[in-house]
C-alpha positions in Angstrom: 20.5 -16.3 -4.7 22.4 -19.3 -5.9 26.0 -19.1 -6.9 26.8 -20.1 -9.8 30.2 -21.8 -11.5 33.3 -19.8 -12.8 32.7 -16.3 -14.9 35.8 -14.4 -16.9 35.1 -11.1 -18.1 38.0 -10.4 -20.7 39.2 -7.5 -22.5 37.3 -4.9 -20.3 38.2 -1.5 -18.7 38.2 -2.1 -14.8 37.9 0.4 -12.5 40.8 0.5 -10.1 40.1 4.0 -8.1 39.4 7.7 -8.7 42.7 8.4 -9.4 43.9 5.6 -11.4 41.2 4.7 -13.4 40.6 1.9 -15.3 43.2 -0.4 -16.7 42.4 -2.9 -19.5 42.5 -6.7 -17.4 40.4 -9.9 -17.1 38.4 -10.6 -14.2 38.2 -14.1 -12.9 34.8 -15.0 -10.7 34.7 -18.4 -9.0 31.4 -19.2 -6.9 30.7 -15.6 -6.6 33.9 -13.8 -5.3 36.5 -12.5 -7.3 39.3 -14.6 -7.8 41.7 -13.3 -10.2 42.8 -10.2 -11.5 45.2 -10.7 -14.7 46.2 -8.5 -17.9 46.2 -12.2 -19.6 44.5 -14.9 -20.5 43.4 -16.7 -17.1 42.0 -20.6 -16.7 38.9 -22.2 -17.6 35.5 -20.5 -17.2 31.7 -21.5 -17.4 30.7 -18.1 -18.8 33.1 -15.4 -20.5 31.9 -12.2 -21.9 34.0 -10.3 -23.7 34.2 -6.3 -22.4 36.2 -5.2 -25.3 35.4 -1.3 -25.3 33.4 -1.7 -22.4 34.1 -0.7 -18.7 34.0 -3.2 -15.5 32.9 -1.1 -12.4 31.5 -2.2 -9.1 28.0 -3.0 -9.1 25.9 0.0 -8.5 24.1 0.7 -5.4 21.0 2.7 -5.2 20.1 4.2 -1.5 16.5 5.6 -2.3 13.6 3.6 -4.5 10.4 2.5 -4.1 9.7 -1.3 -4.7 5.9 -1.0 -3.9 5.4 -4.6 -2.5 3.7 -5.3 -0.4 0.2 -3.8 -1.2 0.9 -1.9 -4.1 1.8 -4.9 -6.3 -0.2 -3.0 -9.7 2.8 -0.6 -10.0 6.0 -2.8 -9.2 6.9 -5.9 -6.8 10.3 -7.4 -6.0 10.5 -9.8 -8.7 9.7 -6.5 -11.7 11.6 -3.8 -9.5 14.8 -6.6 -8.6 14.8 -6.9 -12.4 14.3 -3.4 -13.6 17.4 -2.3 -11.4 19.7 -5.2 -12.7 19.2 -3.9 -16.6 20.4 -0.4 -14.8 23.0 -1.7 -13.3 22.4 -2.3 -9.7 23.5 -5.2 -7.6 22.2 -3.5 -4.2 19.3 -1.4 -3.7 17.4 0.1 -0.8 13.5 0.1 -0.5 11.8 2.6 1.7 8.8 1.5 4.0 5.8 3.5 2.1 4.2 0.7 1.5 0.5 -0.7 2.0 1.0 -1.6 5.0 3.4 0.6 6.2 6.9 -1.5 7.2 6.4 -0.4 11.3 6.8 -3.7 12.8 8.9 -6.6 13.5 6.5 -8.7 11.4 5.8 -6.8 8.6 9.5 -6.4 8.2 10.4 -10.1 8.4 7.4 -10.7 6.3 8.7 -8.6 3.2 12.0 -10.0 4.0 10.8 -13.4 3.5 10.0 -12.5 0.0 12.9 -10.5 -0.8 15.2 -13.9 0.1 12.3 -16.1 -2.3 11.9 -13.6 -5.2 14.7 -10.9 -5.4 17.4 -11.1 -8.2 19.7 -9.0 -6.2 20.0 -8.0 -2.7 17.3 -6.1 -1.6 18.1 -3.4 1.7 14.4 -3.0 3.0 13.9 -0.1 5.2 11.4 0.1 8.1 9.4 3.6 9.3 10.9 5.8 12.2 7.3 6.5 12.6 4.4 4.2 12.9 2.3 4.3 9.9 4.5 7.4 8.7 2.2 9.2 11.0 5.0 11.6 12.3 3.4 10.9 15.7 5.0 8.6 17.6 8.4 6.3 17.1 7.6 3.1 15.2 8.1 0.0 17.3 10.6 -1.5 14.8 12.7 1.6 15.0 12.4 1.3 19.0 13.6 -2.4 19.3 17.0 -2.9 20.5 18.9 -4.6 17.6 22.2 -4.6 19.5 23.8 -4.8 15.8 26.5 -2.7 13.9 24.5 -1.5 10.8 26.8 -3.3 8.4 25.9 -7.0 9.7 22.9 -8.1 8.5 23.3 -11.9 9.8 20.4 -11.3 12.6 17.9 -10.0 9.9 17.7 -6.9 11.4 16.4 -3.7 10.0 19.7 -0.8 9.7 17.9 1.5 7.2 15.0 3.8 8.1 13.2 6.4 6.7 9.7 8.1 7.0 10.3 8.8 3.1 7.2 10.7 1.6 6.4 12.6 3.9 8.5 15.1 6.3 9.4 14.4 10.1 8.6 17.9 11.4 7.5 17.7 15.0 11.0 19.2 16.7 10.6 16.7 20.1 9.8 13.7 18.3 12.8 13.5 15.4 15.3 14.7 18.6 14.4 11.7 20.4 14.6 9.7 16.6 18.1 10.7 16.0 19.0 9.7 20.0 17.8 6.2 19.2 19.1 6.4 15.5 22.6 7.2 17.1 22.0 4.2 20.1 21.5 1.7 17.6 23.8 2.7 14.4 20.9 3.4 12.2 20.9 5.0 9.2 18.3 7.4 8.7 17.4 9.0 5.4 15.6 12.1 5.9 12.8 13.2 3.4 13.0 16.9 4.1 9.5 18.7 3.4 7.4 20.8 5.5 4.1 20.6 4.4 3.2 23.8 5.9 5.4 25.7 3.6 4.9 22.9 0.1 1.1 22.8 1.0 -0.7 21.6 -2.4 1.9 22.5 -4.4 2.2 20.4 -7.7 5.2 21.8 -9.6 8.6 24.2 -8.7 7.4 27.6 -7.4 9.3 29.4 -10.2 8.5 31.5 -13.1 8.3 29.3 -16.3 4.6 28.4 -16.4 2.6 31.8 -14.6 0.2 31.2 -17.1 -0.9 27.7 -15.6 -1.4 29.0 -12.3 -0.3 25.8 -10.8 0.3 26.2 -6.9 4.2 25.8 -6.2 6.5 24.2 -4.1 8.8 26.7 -2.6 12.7 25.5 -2.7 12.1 26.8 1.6 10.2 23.4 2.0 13.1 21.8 1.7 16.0 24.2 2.8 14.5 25.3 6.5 14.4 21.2 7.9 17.7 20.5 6.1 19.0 23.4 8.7 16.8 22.7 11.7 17.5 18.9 11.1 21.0 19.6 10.8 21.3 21.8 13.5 19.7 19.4 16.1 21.7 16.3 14.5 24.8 18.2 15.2 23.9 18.6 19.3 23.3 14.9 19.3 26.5 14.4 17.5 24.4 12.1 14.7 25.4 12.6 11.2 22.2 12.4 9.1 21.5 11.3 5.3 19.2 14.2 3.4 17.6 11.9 0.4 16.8 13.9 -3.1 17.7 17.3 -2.4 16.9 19.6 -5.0 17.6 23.3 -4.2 20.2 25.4 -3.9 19.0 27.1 -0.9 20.0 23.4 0.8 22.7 23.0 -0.9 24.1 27.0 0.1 23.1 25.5 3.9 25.1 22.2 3.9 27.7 23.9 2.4 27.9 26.5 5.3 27.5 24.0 7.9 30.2 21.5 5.9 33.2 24.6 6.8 32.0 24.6 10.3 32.7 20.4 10.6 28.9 19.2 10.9 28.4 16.3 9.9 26.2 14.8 6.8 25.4 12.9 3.6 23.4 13.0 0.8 22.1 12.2 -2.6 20.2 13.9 -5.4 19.0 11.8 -8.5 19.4 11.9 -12.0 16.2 13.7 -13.3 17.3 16.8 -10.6 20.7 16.9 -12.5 19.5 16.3 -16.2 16.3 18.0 -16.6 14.9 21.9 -15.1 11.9 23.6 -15.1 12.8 24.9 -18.8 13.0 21.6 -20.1 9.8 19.9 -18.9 6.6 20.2 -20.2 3.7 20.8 -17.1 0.8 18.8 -19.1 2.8 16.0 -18.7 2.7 14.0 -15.3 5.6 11.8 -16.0 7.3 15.3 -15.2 5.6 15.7 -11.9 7.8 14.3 -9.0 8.1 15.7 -5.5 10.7 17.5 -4.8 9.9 19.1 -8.1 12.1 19.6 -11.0 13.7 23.5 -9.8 15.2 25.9 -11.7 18.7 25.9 -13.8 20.1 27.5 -11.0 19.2 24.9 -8.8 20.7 22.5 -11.3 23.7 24.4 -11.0 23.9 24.0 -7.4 22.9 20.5 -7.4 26.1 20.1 -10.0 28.7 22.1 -8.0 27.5 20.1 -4.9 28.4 17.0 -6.6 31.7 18.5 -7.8 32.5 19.7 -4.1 31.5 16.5 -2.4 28.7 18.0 -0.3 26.5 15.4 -2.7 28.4 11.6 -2.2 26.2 9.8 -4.1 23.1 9.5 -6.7 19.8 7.8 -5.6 17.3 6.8 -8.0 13.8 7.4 -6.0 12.2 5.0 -8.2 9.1 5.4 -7.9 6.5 3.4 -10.2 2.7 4.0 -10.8 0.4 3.3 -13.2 -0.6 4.5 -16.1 -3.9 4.7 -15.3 -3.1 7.0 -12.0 -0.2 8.8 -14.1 -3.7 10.0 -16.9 -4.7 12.1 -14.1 -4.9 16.1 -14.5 -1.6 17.8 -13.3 -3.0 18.3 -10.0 -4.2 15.1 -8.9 -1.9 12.5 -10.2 0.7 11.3 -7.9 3.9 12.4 -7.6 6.9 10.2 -8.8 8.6 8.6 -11.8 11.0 5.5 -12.6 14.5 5.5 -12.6 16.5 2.7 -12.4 16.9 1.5 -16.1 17.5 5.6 -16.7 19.9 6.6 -14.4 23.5 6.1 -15.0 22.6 7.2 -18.7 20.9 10.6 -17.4 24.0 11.0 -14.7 26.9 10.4 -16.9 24.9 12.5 -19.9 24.3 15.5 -17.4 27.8 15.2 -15.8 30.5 13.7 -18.0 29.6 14.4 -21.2 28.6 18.1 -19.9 32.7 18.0 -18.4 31.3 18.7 -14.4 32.9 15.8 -13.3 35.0 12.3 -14.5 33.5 9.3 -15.4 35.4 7.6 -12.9 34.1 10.8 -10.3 31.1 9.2 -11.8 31.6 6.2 -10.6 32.3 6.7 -7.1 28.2 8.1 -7.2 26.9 4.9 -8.0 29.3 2.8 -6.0 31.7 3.9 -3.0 29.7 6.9 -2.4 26.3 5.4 -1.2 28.3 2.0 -0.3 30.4 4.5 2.5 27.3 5.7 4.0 25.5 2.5 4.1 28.6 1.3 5.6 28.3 -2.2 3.7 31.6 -4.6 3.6 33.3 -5.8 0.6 31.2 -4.0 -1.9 33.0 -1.2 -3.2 36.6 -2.7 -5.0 37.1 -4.5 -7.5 39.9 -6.9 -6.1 41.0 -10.8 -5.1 38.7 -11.7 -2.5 35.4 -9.4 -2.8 32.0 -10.1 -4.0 31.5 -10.6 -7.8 29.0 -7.6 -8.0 29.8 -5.9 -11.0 28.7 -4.0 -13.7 30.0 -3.6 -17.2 29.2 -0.2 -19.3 30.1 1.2 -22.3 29.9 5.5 -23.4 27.3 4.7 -26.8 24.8 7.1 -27.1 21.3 5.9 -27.6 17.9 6.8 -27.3 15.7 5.3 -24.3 12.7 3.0 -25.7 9.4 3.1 -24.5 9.4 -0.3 -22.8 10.9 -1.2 -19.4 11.5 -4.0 -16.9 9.6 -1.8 -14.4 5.8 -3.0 -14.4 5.3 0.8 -14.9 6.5 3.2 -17.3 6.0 6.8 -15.8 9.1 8.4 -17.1 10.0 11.8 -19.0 13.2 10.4 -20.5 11.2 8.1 -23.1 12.5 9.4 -26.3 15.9 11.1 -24.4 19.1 10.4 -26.3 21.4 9.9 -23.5 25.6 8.7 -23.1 26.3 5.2 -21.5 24.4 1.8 -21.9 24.3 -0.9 -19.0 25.9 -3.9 -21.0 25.6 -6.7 -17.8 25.1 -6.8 -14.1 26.6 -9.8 -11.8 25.2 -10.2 -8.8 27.4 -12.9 -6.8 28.6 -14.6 -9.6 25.4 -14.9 -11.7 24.8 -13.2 -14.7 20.9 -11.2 -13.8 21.4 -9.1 -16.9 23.0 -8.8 -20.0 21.6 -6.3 -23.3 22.2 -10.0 -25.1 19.2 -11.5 -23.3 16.4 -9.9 -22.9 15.3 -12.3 -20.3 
């Protein structure tokens, strides 16, 4: 990504911290770092855009999607996916390993790398698979290799994210002798926690809104029991996992348990587990069939006060694209997933702001210091003299989301929502990769 010349963003709300705020300033962006902070007029510029009404946060940063490249290049590839998370907002993003192939190797990881550096309008975190092929058999070799790196340098090109996403790691011995390597190399491992004895063929939330659709359910216990056996065998290894999209409150009554007695932990939910329940979606519709399934309003309770307690740090998308033509499938046999990038700070800041669960600048934290903490990246998460020009500027309008998205696909059940908060630009590094004034 080229640099480009001088940017001033005047007139904007910027986001100083939790507990200050945002004060009204101009921000002053030379070759991609952030030059100048000023409550007046500053020098000469090459762009301005004028914030008035608006808010200036740190670019967001999104620890769970799905770009689909390579193999999979119908539903999404870096170029659509790199652009579908600017217009929402994001400056960093990181891409789990289910791909076609599966990203178990030194060479398919540097391959997809390679393209990420050619084709990506932001930066692009890729993942690689603690198991080979997501098998769940044995450790993959790229998760064996000895990087000899701190996982927030990234000058070797050297895989610090993985995660056998889509599937559960349930085979006791082999995720112990994971989280010893994990804990060797300062990995960051986010856990998809299922076990597919207990989820079986189940399409939808095991609850009781639908008993006239006989749909088999997924039990909230799928989840719950490995986020306690997981935790409880992190905690003798003295490794403090990341739990990725949980959505009950059976996990969230365990991590809070385990929180008082000082194990150690992170993890996300997403915004169609905080906006939407079981009572709001409709079960002939597949764009509402995603895995961990869409839970009760009790669970969306939990999932809430875990925000509000800080046993949730941050919001992932799990973007996950398909095509229309998979998504026309019956109930029961299309796959599970949906899009989220272009949808999410709406959904979040509609489900917790405007709902009063949290501040907007709580809010904030989510999309920026929260994930930016546990992926332990450097000069991300301030807005100040000296760190990268990733921002993102939003505003509070209400509007209703369209039909069309930057995503090749469009598999989501919040066409038609009228939702809080619009993504006005996104600056990745100085350069302007979005703006609601140019539709590319």
């Amino acid at each position: 990504m080229k640099k480009t010349g001088n940017i001033r963003i005047c007139n904007g709300n910027v986001f100083i911290n939790p507990l200050v705020g945002f004060v009204k300033l101009d921000v002053q962006i030379e070759d991609g770092i952030i030059t100048h902070l000023s409550d007046a007029s500053m020098g000469t510029s090459d762009v301005d855009i004028d914030a008035t009404n608006q808010f200036v946060v740190p670019g967001f940063v999104d620890i769970h999607c799905h770009l689909r490249e390579p193999g999979q290049t119908h539903k999404e590839d870096i170029v659509s996916g790199t652009r579908s998370a600017a217009a929402g907002g994001y400056t960093t993003i990181v891409a789990m390993a289910n791909t076609t192939p599966v990203i178990d190797s030194s060479q398919k990881w540097e391959n997809i790398f390679d393209i990420i550096q050619q084709k990506s309008s932001i930066e692009v975190i890729q993942a690689g698979s603690i198991t080979s092929g997501l098998g769940g058999n044995e450790l993959s070799s790229l998760f064996l290799q000895n990087h000899s790196i701190p996982s927030f340098d990234r000058k070797n090109n050297a895989p610090f994210v993985f995660s056998d996403d889509g599937v559960g790691l349930n085979y006791p011995p082999l995720f112990r002798k994971a989280i010893q390597q994990a804990k060797k190399e300062n990995y960051v491992c986010i856990l998809h926690e299922e076990d597919a004895t207990i989820s079986s063929n189940g399409v939808i939330h095991s609850g009781n809104a639908f008993p006239e659709l006989a749909y088999p359910g997924i039990p909230s216990s799928s989840e719950s029991t490995c986020v306690a056996r997981d935790l409880l065998m992190c905690h003798e290894e003295d490794y403090s996992p990341h739990f990725t999209h949980l959505s009950s409150k059976q996990s969230i009554d365990v991590l809070m348990g385990l929180a008082d007695a000082s194990y150690r932990f992170t993890a996300d939910t997403t915004p169609h587990h905080l906006y939407f329940s079981e009572k709001n979606i409709d079960p002939t519709d597949t764009n509402y069939k995603m895995n961990p399934p869409i839970r009760s309003e009790v669970d969306q309770k939990a999932l809430k006060e875990g925000i509000r307690s800080g046993i949730i740090r941050c919001i992932g998308t799990d973007h996950a694209p398909h095509s229309t033509s998979e998504k026309n499938a019956d109930f029961c046999n299309a796959p599970f997933g949906i899009i989220g990038f272009e949808t999410a700070f709406a959904a979040s800041y509609t489900a917790l702001v405007s709902s009063g669960w949290i501040s907007f600048p709580q809010l904030i934290q989510l999309f920026t210091n929260g994930p930016n903490s546990i992926l332990k990246l450097q000069n991300h998460s301030a807005i100040q003299p000296g760190t990268l020009g990733n921002l993102t500027i939003v505003d509070e309008q209400e509007y209703i989301v369209p039909s069309e998205f930057f995503s090749k696909s469009s598999n989501s059940p919040f066409v038609g929502e009228k939702l809080k908060g619009r993504i006005r630009s996104t600056i990745f590094q100085g350069k302007v990769v979005y703006s609601d004034q140019n539709k590319w």
